[in-house]
N, C-alpha and C positions, 0 to 999 in steps of 0.2 A: 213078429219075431223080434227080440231084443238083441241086439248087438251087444258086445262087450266096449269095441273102439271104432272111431272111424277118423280120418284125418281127410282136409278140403284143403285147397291151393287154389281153389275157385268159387264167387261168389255163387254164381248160376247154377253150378252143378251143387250146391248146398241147398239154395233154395228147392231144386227140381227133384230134391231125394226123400228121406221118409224120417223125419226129425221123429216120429215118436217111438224110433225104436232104439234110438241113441242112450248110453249109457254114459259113453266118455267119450268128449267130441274134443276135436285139434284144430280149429282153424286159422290157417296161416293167410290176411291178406296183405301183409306190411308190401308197400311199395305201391299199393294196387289203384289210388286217388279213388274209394269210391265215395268221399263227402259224404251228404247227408241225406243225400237220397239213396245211396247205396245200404248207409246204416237203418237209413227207414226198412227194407228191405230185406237185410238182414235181422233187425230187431224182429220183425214177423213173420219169420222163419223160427227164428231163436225162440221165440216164445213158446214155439208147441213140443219144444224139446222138452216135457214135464216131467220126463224119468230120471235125464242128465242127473248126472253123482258127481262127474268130474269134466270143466270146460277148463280148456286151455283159447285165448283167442286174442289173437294178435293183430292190431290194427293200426302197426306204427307206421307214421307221415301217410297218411290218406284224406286229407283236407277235411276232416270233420271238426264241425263246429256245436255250439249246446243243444239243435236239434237232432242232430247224430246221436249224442250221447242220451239225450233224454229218449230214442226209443229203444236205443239198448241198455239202458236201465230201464226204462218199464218190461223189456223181454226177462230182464234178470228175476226180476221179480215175478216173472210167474214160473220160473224155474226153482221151486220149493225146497226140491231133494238135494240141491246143491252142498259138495262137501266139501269141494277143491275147486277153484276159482284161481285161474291166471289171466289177468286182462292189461293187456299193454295198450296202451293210449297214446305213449310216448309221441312228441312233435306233432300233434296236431293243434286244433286253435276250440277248444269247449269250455271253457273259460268257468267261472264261476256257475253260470246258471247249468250248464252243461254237468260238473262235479256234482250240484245239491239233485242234483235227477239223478246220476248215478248213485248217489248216495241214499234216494229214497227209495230203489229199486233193491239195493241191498240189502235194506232194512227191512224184505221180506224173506229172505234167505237165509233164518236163524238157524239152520243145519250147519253151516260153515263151518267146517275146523279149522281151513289153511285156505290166505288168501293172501294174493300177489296182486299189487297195482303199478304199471311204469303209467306215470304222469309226466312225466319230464316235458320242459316247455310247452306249457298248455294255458299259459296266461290265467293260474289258477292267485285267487287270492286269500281274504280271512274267510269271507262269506262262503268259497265256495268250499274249504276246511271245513265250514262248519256245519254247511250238508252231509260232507262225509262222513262226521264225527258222528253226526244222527245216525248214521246209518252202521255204522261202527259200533256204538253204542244196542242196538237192538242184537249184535250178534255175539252174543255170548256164551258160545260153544267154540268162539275163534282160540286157536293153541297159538297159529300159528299166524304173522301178520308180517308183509312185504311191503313198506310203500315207500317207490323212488319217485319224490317230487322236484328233482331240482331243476334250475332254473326257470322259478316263477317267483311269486308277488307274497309272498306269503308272511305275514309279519307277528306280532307279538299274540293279538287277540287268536290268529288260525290256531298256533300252537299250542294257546290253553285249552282250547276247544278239542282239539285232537289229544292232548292230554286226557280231560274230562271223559272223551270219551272210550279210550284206554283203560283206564280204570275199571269200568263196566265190563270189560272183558276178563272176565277172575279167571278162567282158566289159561290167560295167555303163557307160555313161558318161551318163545326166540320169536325176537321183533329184531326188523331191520328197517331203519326209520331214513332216507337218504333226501337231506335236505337241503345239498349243498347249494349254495348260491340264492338264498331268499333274502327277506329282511328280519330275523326274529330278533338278535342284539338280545340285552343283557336278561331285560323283563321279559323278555321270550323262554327265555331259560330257564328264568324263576318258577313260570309257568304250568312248564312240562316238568319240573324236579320233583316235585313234589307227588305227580300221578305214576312217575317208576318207581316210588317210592312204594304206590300203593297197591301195580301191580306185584303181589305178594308170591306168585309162581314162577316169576321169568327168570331165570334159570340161561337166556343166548340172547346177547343185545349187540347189534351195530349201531352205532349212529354216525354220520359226516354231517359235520354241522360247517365246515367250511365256508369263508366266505359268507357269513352272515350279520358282521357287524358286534361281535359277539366279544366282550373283554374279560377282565380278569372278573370281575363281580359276575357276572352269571359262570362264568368257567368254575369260578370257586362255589356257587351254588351247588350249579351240575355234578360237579364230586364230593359235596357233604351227602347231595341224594344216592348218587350211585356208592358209596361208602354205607348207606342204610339198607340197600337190598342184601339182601343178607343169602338169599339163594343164587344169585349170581355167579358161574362156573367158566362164562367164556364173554370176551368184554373186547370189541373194536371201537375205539373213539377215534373220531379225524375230525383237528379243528388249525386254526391259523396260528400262524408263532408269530404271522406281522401283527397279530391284531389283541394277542396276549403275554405278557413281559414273563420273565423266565424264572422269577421266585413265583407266580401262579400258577405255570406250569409244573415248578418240582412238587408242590402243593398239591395238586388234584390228582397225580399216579401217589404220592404218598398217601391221600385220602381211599384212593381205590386200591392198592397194595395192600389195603390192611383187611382188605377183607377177607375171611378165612377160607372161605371155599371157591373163591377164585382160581381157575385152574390155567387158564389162557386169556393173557389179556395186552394188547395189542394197542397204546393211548401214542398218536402222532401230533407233532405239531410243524404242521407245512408251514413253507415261505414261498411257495412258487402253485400255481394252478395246476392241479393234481385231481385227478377224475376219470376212472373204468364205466363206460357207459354199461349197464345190461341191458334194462327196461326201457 
């Protein structure tokens, strides 16, 4: 019999139930330290869920490291039907090798419409971007795209990557990209201006780019691109005022103000450590 929903608060009683009858599964372990043997575990539970449409699953601060993640990305991937994906990862330690597993576990779930990732401090760097952009890249039914990666390693090459593979997602239109506190700076931005350029549907962008080293040369980039998407209707930018002088600043809401169908648009320039955690 197929279920419509089911929601878990425990590892055991997930494992010991009947994954193939799930359709929309919720499981909440954040808190729960079950490392990488718990994720082994998990991952092969999670795998014979092959009906799943929509996972929520949440696995913030549980001591997992790249062999945690790499078997819950191979579970992901044999999860087909996937349409809705929310996977928090937030504060654990899966580091590069851990992200390019998750990322090629992905890359078998081209059903995806909408998908959430909290990464937040997970010692991710360009490499392990550029697993995920693989896998990013193969899902080209994405609308919709969540990824909170701040406070990691993350520098100029991750973000052309993840640019790169953006693009490949033609039907994307609301991206929320939170990257506050890597290393991307000016060539970072040049990077990524150019691929929101070319997604040609996005229509709802956040970005926080705070804290990233980032000056007037890439900021003035970043708004000749976002001044060229032309479909753009709701617009949050959060970048640094310490680290951008204030004729670049009236410059890049002038550049973005001109776009016509801009409907809500939201450009901050902090001087003080400013950050709503979700993911």
């Amino acid at each position: 019999m197929i279920l419509q929903k089911k929601y878990f608060n425990n590892l055991q009683s997930f494992i010991y139930s009947s994954p193939l009858s799930y359709q929309v599964l919720h499981i909440n372990l954040s808190y729960k330290r079950i490392g990488d043997k718990g994720s082994s575990d998990l991952g092969s539970a999670l795998s014979k869920c092959t009906n799943l449409s929509t996972l929520t699953l949440n696995l913030f601060t549980n001591q997992i490291g790249a062999f945690g993640a790499s078997d819950i990305g191979s579970a992901l991937g044999k999860c087909t039907n996937l349409s809705i994906l929310t996977l928090t990862l937030s504060e654990n330690q899966i580091g590069d090798q851990g992200l390019s597993s998750l990322g090629s576990g992905l890359s078998n779930c081209t059903n995806l419409s909408n998908l959430t990732l909290g990464l937040r401090e997970n010692q991710i760097g360009d490499q392990g971007i550029l697993g995920l952009g693989y896998g990013l890249g193969k899902c080209t039914n994405l609308s919709n795209i969540s990824l909170y990666l701040e406070d990691n390693k993350i520098g100029t090459i991750g973000l052309s990557c993840l640019g790169s593979a953006l693009v490949n997602c033609t039907n994307l239109q609301n991206l929320i990209l939170n990257l506050y506190a890597n290393f991307i700076g000016d060539q970072g931005i040049s990077g990524l201006s150019p691929a929101l350029v070319n997604c040609t549907n996005l229509t709802n962008l956040t970005l926080n780019l705070q804290w990233n080293q980032i000056g007037p040369i890439g900021t003035l980039d970043l708004g000749s691109a976002l001044q060229k998407c032309t479909n753009l209707l709701y617009l949050i930018l959060e970048l640094n005022e310490i680290e951008i002088n204030q004729a670049s600043q009236l410059i890049v809401k002038s550049k973005c103000f001109k776009s016509k169908r801009l409907v809500v648009s939201k450009i901050d320039f902090f001087n003080h450590f400013d950050i709503n955690y979700y993911f």
